[in-house]
C-alpha positions, -999 to +999 in steps of 0.1 A: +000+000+000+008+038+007+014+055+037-005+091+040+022+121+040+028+145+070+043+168+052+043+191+022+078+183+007+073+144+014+031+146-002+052+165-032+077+137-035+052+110-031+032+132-063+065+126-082+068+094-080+031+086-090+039+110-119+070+092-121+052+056-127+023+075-149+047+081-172+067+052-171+032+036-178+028+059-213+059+038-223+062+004-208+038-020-198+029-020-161+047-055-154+075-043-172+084-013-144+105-026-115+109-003-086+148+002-093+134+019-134+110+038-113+136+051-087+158+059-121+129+080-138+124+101-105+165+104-095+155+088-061+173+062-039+156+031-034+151+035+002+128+063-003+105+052-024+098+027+008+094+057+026+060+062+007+051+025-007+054-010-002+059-017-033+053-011-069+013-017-068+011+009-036+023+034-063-001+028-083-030+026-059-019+062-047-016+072-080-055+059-084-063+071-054-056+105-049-069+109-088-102+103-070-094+124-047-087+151-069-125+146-085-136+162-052-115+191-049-124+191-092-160+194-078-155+222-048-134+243-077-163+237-103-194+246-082-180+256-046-211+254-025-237+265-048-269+239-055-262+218-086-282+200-102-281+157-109-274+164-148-246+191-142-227+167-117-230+138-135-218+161-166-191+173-145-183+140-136-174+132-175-153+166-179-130+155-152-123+121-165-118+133-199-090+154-183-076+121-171-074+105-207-036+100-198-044+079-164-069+058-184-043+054-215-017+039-193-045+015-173-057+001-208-023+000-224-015-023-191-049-043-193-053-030-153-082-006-161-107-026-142-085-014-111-100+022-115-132+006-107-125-012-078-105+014-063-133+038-069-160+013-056-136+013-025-132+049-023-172+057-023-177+026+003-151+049+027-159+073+049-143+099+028-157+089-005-190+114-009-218+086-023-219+071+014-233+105+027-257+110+005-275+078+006-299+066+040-283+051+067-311+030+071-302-004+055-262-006+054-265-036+030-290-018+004-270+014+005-233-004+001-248-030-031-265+005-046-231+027-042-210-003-056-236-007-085-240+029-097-196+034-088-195+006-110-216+016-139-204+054-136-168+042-141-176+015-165-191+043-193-160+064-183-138+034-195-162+029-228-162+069-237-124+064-236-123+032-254-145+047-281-121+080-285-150+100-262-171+100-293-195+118-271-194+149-255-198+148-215-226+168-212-242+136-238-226+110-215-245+129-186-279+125-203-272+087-206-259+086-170-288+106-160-313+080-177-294+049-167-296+060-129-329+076-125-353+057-149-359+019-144-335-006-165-361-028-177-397-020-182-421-050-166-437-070-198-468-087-190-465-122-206-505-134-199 
């Protein structure tokens, strides 16, 4: 995994070294970066990269994870605290992950892009992810299988759009969000 940064400078060099294995990833295969090429790229000794990793996969997981993290602050600098509506979120939602078309390059170029989802299912399931407070506390089993199946749908059409060369715009992908998570999947058919 990763350890969370006290500091400025060692949050900045932790940054570098995610950058450092993004772009490693716009060249090489993931399995084909060692932690020795990565300490090379970034002009770092060994011994500090496991300062801020365990290994090679915590670098990516950071990398992931603070990328979701940056949606929310993406949000706050968007909108602030001003209402919204469902369609401009969702909408906004698609602008920031087409600003991310270099993240999602190197996941597909590495077959690992189904580890966007999972971290992101993971992220909304915490108590920082943003889903979790905006659902009923009610039933903790209904709310965690509804988070993990729109997370999962939400990032799934963000890893078609890219496939497809975002052949849509976002604010069309937010209309077909929109639809997909407020209308009912399947319309009952009486068979009598």
């Amino acid at each position: 995994m990763y350890k969370m940064c006290k500091t400025e400078q060692s949050a900045r060099r932790q940054q570098e070294l995610e950058e450092g294995l993004l772009r490693a990833m716009s060249n090489c295969h993931y399995e084909q970066i060692s932690v020795s090429d990565l300490c090379d790229r970034c002009a770092i000794p060994r011994k500090a990269f496991y300062r801020y990793f365990t290994g090679k996969d915590g670098a990516l997981y950071a990398l992931i994870d603070h990328t979701l993290l940056q949606y929310e602050g993406f949000q706050m600098a968007e909108f602030g605290m001003e209402a919204r509506s469902y369609q401009s979120d969702l909408e906004q939602f698609f602008r920031f992950w087409l600003r991310q078309k270099p993240l999602l390059d190197a996941l597909k170029r590495s077959n690992i892009s189904g580890m966007l989802v999972t971290r992101a299912i993971e992220h909304a399931l915490s108590d920082v992810g943003m889903p979790i407070r905006f659902l009923p506390q009610q039933d903790r089993a209904a709310r965690r299988h509804a988070i993990m199946f729109g997370v999962c749908g939400l990032m799934s059409m963000v890893l078609d759009w890219h496939d497809s060369g975002y052949d849509l715009s976002p604010r069309e992908m937010s209309v077909i969000a929109a639809k997909l998570l407020t209308e009912p999947l399947f319309t009952r058919v009486d068979i009598r």
